[in-house]
N, C-alpha and C positions, 0 to 999 in steps of 0.2 A: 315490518321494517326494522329493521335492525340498529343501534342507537350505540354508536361507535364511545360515549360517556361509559355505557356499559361493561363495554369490554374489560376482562383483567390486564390491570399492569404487568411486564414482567417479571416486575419482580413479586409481583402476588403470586402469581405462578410458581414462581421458584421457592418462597417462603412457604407456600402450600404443599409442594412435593416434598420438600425437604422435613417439614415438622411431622408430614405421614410414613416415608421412609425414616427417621428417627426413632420411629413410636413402632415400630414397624406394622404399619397399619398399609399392607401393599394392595388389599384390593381397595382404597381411596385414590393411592400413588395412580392403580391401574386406569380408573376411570378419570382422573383429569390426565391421563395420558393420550387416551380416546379425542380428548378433544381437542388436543394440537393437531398443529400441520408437523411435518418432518424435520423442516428448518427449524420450529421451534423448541425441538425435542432436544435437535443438537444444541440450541442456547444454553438448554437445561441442564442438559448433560455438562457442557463447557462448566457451566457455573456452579456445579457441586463437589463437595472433597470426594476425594477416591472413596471412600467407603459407599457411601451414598450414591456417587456415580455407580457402579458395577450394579450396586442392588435395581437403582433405575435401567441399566440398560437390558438387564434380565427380563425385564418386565413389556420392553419395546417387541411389539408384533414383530413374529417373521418376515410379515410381506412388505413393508417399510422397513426391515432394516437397513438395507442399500440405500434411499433413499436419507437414511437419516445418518448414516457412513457418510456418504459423500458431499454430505453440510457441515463433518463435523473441521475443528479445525488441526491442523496436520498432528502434532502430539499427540492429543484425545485421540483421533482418530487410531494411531498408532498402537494405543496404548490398548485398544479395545482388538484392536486385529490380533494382537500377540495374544491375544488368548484364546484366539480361535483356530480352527485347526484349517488346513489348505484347501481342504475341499467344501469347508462351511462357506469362506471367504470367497472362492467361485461359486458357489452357490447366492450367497447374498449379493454379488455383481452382479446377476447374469441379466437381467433387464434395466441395468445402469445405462444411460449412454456412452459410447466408446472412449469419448473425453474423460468423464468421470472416473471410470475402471481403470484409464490410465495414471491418473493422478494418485490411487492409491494404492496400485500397482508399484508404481517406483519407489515409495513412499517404506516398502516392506524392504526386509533382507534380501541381499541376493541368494541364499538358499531357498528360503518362504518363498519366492518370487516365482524359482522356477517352476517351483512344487505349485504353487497356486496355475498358472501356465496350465502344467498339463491336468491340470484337474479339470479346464474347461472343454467345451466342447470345439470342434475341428474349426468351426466357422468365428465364433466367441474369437475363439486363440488368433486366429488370422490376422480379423480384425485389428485387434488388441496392438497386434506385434509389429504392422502396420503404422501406429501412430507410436509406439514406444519405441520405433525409429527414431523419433525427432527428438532434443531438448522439450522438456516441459515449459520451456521460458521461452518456446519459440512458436508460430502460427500454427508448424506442424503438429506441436506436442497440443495446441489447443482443438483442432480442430476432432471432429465427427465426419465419418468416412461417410454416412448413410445420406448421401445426397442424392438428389434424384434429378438424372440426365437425362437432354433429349437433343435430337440432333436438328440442325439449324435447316434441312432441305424438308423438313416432313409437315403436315398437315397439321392444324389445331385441331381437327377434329381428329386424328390418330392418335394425339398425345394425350386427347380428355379421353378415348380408349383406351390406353395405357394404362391412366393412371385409375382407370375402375379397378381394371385387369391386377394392379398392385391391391388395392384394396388400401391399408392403410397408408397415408404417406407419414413421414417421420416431425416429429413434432415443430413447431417454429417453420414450419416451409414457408415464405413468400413467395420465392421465385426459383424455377428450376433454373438448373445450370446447362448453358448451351454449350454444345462441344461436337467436333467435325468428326469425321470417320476414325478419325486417329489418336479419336479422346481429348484433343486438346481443346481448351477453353476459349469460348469466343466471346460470351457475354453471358446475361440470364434473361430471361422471359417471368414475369410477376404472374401471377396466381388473376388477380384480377383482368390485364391483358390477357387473357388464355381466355375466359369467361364470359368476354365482353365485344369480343371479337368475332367477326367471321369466320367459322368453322372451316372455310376453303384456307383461307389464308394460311400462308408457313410460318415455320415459328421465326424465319430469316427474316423475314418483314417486319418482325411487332417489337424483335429483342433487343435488348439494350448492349450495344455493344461496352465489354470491358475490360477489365484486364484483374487476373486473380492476383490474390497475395502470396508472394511467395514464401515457401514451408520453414526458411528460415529466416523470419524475420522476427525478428525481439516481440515479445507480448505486448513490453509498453508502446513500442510503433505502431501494434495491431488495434489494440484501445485508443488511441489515433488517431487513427485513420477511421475508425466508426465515430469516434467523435466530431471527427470535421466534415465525413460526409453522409453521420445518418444513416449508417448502414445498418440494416434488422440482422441481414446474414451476409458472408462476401467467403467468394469462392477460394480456396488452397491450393497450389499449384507447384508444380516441381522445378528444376531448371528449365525444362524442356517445352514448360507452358500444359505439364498434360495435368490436368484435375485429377484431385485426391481425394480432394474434401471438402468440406463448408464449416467457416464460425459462427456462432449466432450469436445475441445479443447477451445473454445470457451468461455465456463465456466472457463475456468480456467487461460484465459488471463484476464478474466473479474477480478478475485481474486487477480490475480497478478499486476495488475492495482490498484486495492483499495488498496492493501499492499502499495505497495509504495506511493501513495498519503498519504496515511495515516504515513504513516513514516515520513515524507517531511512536515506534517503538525503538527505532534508530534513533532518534533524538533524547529517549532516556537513558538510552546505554543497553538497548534490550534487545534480543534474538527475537526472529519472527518464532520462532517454536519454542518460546517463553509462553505456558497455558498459565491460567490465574491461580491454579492448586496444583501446579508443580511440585514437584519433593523439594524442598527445605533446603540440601543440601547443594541439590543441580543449579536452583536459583539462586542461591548466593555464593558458589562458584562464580556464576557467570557475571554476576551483579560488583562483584571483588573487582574484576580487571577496570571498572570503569570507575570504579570507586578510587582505585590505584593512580587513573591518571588526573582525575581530579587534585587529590589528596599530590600529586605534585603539584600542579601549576599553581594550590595556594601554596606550599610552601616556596615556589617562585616568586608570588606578588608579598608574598613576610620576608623574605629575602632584602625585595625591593624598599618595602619600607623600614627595613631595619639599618640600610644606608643613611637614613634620615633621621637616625632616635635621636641626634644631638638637639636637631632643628625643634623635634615634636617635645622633646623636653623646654626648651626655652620657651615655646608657645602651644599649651597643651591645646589648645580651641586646635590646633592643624586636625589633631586625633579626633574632634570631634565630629569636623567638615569631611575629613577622607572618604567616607562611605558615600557621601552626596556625590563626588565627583564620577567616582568610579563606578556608582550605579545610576547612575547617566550617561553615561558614558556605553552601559551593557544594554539599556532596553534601546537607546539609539540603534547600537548595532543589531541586536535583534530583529530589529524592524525592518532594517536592510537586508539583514541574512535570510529571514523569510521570505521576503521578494524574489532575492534572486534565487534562492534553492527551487521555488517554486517557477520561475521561468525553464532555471534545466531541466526540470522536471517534465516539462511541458513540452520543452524543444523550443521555445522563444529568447533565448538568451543563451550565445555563442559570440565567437568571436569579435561578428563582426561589429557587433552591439554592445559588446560588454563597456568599451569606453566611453559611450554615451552615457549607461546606464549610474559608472564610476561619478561622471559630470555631476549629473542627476542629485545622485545620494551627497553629495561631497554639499552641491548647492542648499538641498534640505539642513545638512546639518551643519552648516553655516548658520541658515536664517535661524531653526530651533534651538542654535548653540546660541545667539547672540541674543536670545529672547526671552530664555529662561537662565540666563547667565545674568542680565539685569535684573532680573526677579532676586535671582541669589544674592546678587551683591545687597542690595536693600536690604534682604532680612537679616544678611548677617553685619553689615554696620548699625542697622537698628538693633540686632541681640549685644554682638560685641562691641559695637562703637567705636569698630575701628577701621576705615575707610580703606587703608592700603589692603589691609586684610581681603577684604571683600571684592577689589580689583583682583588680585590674585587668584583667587577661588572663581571668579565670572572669567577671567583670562581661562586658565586652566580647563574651565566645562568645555568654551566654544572650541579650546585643544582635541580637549577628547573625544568631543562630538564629530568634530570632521575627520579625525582617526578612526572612531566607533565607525561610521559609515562608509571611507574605504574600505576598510580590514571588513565591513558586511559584503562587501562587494566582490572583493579580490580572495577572500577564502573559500567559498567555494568552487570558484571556477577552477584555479590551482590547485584543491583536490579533487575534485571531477578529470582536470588534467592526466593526474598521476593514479587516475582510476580508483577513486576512494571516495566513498557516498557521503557526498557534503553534511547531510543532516545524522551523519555519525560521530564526525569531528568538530564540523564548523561551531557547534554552540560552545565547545571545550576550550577551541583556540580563540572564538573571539572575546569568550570570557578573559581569557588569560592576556590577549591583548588592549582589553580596555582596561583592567586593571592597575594592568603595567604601567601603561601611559598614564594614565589617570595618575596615580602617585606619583609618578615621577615626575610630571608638570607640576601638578599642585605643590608636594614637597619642593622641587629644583626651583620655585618660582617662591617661594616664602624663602628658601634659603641662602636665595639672592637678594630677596630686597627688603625683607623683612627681617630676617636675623642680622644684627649691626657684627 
């Protein structure tokens, strides 16, 4: 029995390959290579500098290198294809699934591409050129052509003949795909209904009737739709309703996997093909433009306070309080811009709801504004002992708190609007508008009632 305490960490793993390619001790590298799965390989790989990576993937068996291509992440991936020649790269696809081959198919130059193309064989290419019809970012560009049909007027007991007669069926099958004489999709029939059933019976009687997804429909729709209804596999379909293909589940952890990296990586200012031992230069390139727009909106909110130096000179405690304000002002809105980025995200929060939702946030940060606003005032008549002072500063929080939470609410809908991925902008702009506010209450509110 196997005792999962046991297991290496990751990052054992990675410390272990890397201090034997180091040393160049490669036949150690080779043998804890041996004992990975594919996916793990590509972790490895992901997670070492170029030098060390190249020497590792030298070392990765032929007969899994597909297998460990098509885990790696797009860059890497990339980066290791260009060094191989077009007919290595059809060769390491050729027992990928047709999804897979695509994904790193498109991924090459369009010279490489072609060249890769015809290096495969007539049926491979077919395939291939079949789904490199569709968007990658759509059901068509996810699906796998290899499904296996049967027609809705025939016998259970001709279909369990069939499918002897096939020999293997293709991995992930639940349930064939039903479809009429004309190819078009009626429903699917489950692997267990087939099995369990009367061997007279058609497959018209047992199937489920349904309706496929059609080839262009956004990836995130398609992770979805298996999420809301549970789907292992769901059939691909064209305008015409006629079946192309099948998703499986698998595909669309893979999706829902990039979503979120890519969220997590939009929110620091970062490209999804930002890998962790990128070149030096590429990544601070990229990392410059956001640094840029930062590097204004503070010179925006020193702007704002520099309207104020008179004020913060006659009462230096303002200088002291200013960052309380304004950084309650940013985890308030935070709190809200996660929310809602995370309903778009989801497909739970559009129109019709957004004003509820504005209600909502505005009420929260009210009650939190008025709650830690008395907290504040106490501590600061108990530090500075001075009462008005400390109205002002509890005034100004419950300001920017109920600010902080609209502006969480109304930024990203407004850039999702104008077609621009909220967790790109929204943490930038709602920084820059709680700041704003933030000073400008706090200072415009001392320099009305506290400077004579």
């Amino acid at each position: 029995m196997n005792d999962e305490s046991q297991q290496p960490e990751d990052t054992e793993i990675i410390d272990r390959l890397y201090e034997s390619l180091h040393q160049d001790d490669l036949d150690v590298a080779r043998d804890s290579l041996e004992k990975l799965h594919p996916s793990e390989i590509a972790d490895a790989l992901e997670s070492l500098p170029g030098k060390e990576r190249e020497q590792l993937w030298d070392l990765v068996s032929p007969e899994i290198e597909g297998e460990v291509i098509s885990q790696l992440q797009a860059t890497v991936r990339t980066e290791l294809l260009g060094q191989m020649q077009p007919h290595e790269v059809a060769e390491v696809t050729r027992d990928l699934d047709t999804d897979d081959v695509a994904d790193i198919i498109q991924e090459l130059p369009e010279e490489i591409k072609d060249t890769v193309l015809l290096a495969m064989d007539e049926q491979h290419r077919q395939e291939l050129t079949s789904v490199l019809s569709f968007p990658e970012d759509t059901a068509g560009g996810l699906m796998n052509i290899d499904a296996v049909s049967v027609r809705a007027d025939v016998s259970l007991d001709v279909v369990i003949r069939y499918l002897r007669q096939l020999g293997d069926i293709p991995e992930r099958t639940d349930s064939l795909m039903v479809i009429d004489r004309g190819n078009k999709f009626l429903g699917t029939l489950s692997l267990s209904s087939l099995l369990s059933n009367d061997p007279e019976k058609t497959v018209g009687e047992l199937m489920s009737r349904g309706t496929g997804i059609p080839a262009m429909t956004p990836a995130k729709e398609v992770a979805r739709m298996f999420e809301r209804r549970d789907f292992f596999s769901a059939a691909v379909v064209n305008d015409e309703n006629i079946l192309l293909g099948r998703i499986t589940v698998d595909d669309v952890v893979d999706v829902i996997q990039e979503e979120a990296e890519q969220s997590l990586r939009n929110m620091a200012g970062l490209g999804f093909d930002d890998n962790m031992f990128a070149p030096v230069f590429t990544s601070a390139r990229r990392r410059a433009i956001w640094l840029g727009i930062n590097l204004a909106t503070a010179f925006l909110a020193a702007w704002v306070i520099g309207q104020f130096k008179e004020t913060i000179q006659q009462l230096v405690a303002l200088a002291v309080l200013m960052p309380i304000v304004a950084g309650m002002g940013g985890i308030a809105g935070s709190q809200t811009l996660t929310i809602a980025i995370r309903g778009i995200a989801v497909g739970q929060l559009g129109k019709t709801n957004s004003r509820a939702l504005m209600a909502k946030e505005i009420s929260v940060g009210m009650l939190n504004g008025l709650l830690w606003a008395s907290v504040v005032t106490l501590v600061v008549v108990f530090w500075f002992g001075n009462w008005p002072l400390g109205l002002v500063i509890g005034a100004a929080m419950v300001i920017n708190l109920v600010i902080a939470a609209l502006a969480g609410a109304i930024i990203p809908l407004a850039l999702k609007r104008y077609g621009i991925d909220p967790a790109i902008a929204g943490s930038v702009l709602l920084t820059t508008v709680t700041d704003v506010v933030g000073f400008v209450t706090f200072l415009g509110l001392a320099a009305l009632l506290l400077i004579p």
